[in-house]
N, CA, C and O of each residue as an XYZ file, in Angstrom:
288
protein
N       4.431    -45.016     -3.052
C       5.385    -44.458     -3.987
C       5.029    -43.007     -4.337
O       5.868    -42.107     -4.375
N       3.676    -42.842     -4.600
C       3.324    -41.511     -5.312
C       3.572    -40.251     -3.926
O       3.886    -39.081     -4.147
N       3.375    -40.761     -2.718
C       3.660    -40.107     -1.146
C       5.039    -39.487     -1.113
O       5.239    -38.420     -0.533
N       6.008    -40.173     -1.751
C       7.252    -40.256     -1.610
C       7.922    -38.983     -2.797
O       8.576    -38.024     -2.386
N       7.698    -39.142     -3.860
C       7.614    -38.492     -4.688
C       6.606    -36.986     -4.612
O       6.805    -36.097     -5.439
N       5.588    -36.848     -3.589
C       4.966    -35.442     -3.356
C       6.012    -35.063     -2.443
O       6.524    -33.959     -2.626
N       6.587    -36.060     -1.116
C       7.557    -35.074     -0.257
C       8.676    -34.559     -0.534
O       9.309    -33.636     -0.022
N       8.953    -35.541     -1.781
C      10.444    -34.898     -2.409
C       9.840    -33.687     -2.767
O       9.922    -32.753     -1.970
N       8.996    -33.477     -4.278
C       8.369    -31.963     -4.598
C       8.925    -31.273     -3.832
O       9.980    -30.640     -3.873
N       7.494    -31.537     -2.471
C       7.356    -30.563     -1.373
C       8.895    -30.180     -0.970
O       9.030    -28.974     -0.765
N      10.113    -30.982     -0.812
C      11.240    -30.420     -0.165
C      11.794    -28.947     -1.536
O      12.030    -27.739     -1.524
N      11.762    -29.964     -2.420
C      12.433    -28.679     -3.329
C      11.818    -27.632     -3.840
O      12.398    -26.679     -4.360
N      10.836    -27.733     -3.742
C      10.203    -26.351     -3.729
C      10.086    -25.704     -2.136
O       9.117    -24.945     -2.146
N      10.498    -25.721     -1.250
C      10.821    -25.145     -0.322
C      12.150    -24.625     -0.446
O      12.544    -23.519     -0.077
N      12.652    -25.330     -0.877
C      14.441    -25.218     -1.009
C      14.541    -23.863     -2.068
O      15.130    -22.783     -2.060
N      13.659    -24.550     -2.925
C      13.852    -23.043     -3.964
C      13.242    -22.093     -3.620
O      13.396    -21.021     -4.206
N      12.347    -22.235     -2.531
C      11.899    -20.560     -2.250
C      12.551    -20.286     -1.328
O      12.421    -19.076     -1.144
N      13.277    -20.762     -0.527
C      14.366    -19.733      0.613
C      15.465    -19.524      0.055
O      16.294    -19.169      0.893
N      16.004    -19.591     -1.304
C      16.895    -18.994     -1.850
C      16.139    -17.870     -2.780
O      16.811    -17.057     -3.415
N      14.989    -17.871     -2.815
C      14.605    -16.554     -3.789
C      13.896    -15.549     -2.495
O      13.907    -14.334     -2.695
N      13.417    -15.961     -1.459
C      12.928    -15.177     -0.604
C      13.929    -14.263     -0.524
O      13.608    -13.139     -0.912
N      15.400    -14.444     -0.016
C      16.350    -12.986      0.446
C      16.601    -12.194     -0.702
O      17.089    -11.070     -0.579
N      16.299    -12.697     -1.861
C      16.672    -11.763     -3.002
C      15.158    -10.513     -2.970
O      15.146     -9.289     -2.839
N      14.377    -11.211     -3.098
C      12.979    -10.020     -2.991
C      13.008     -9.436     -1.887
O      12.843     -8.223     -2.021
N      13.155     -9.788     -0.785
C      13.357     -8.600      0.435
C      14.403     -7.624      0.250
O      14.275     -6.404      0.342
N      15.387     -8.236     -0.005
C      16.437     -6.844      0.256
C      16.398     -6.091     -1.068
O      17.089     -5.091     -1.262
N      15.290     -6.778     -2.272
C      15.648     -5.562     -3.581
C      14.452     -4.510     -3.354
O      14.707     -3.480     -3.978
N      13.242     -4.438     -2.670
C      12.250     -3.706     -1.991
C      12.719     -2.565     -0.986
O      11.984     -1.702     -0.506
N      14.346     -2.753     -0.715
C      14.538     -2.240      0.582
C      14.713     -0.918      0.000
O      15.132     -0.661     -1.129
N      14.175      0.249      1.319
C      14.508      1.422      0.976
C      15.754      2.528      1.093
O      16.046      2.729      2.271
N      16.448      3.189      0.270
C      17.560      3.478      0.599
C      17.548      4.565      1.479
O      18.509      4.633      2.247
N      16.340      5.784      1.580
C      16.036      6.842      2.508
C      14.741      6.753      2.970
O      13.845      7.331      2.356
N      14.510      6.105      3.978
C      13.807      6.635      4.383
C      13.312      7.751      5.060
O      12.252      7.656      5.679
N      14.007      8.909      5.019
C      13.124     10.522      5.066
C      12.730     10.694      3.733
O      11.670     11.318      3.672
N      13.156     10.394      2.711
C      12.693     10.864      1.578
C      11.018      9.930      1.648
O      10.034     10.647      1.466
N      10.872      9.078      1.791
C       9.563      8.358      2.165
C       8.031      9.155      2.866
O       6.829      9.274      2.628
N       9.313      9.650      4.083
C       7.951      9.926      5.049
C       8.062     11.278      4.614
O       6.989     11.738      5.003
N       8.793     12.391      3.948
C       8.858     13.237      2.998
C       7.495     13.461      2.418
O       6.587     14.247      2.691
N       7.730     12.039      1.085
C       6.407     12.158      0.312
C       5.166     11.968      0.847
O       4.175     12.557      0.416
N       5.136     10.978      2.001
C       3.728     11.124      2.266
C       3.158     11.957      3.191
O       1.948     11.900      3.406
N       3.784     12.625      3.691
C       3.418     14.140      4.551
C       2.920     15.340      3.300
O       2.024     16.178      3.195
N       4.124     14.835      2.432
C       3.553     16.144      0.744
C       2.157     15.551      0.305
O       1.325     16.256     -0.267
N       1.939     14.208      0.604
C       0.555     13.814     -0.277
C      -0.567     14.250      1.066
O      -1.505     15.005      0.808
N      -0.427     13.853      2.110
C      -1.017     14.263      2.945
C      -2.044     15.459      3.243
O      -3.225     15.571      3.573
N      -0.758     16.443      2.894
C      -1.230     17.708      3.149
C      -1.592     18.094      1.638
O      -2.365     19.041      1.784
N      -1.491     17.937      0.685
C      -2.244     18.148     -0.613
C      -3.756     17.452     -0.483
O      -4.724     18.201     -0.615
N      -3.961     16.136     -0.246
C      -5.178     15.750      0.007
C      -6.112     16.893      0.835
O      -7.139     17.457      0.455
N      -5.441     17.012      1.989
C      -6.166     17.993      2.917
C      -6.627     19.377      2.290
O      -7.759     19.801      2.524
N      -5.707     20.092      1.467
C      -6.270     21.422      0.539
C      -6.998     20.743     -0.137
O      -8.206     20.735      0.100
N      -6.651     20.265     -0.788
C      -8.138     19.818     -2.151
C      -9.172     19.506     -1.142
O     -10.293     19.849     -1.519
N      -9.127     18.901      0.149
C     -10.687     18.333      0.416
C     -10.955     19.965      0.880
O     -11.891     20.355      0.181
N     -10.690     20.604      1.405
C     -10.597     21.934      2.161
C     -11.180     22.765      1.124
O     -12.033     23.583      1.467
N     -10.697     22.636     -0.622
C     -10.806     23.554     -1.396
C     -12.806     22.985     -2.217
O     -13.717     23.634     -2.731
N     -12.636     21.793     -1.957
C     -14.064     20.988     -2.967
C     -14.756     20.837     -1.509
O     -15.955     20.845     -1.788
N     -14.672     20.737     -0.461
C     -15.702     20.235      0.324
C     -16.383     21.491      0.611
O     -16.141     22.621      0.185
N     -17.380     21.031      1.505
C     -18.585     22.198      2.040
C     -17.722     22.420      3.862
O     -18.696     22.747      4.539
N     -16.787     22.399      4.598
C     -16.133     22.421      5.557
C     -16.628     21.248      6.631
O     -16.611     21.429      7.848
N     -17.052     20.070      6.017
C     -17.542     19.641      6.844
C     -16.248     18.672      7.548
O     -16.105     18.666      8.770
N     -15.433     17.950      6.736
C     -14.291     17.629      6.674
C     -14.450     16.374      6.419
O     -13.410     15.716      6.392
N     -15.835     15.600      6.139
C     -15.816     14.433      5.562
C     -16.395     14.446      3.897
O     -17.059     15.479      3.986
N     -16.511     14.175      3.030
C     -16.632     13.942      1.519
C     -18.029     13.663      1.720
O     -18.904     14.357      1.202
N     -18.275     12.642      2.476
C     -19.756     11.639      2.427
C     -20.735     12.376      3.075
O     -21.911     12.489      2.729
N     -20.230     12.831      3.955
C     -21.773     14.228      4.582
C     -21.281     15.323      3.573
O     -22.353     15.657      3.071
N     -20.358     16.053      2.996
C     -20.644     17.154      1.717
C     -21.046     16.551      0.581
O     -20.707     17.036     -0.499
N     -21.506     15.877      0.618
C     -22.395     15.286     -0.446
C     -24.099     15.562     -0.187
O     -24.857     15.785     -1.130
N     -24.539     15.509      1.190
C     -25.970     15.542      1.044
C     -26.219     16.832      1.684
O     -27.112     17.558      1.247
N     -25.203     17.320      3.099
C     -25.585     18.583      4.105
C     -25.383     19.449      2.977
O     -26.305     20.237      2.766
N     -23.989     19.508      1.880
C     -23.923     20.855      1.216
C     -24.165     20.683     -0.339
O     -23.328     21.002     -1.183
N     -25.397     20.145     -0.616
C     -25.714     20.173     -2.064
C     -26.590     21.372     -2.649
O     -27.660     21.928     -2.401
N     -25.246     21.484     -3.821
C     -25.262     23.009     -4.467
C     -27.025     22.549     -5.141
O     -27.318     21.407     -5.496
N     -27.971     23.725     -5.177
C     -28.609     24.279     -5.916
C     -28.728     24.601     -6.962
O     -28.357     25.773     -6.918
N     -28.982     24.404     -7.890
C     -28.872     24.539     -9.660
C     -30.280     25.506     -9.853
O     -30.628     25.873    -10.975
């Protein structure tokens, strides 16, 4: 009896998630994508000046940390 009563569960809660699954996909959806790859080319290349502007030219963070440590 108690078998019978988990597969029912199990059906309706399946049932209720493929009617909420198409609602969360298509409200995520994007309406431009150039405006997307837009921003992350703008974050991109901002990352790159700032590391360009704080690093020692090495072009990684983790070696300008020990090859170019400032002197006090």
């Amino acid at each position: 009896m108690a078998i019978a009563k988990m597969a029912h569960l199990s059906r309706f809660l399946l049932l209720a998630l493929s009617f909420l699954t198409p609602n969360i996909a298509s409200s995520s959806a994007v309406h431009d994508p150039e405006l997307v790859v837009q921003d992350v080319h703008r974050s991109i290349n901002g990352s790159r000046r700032n590391l360009g502007y704080f690093s020692c030219g090495t072009g990684n963070p983790i070696d300008d940390c020990w090859r170019c440590e400032q002197t006090s």
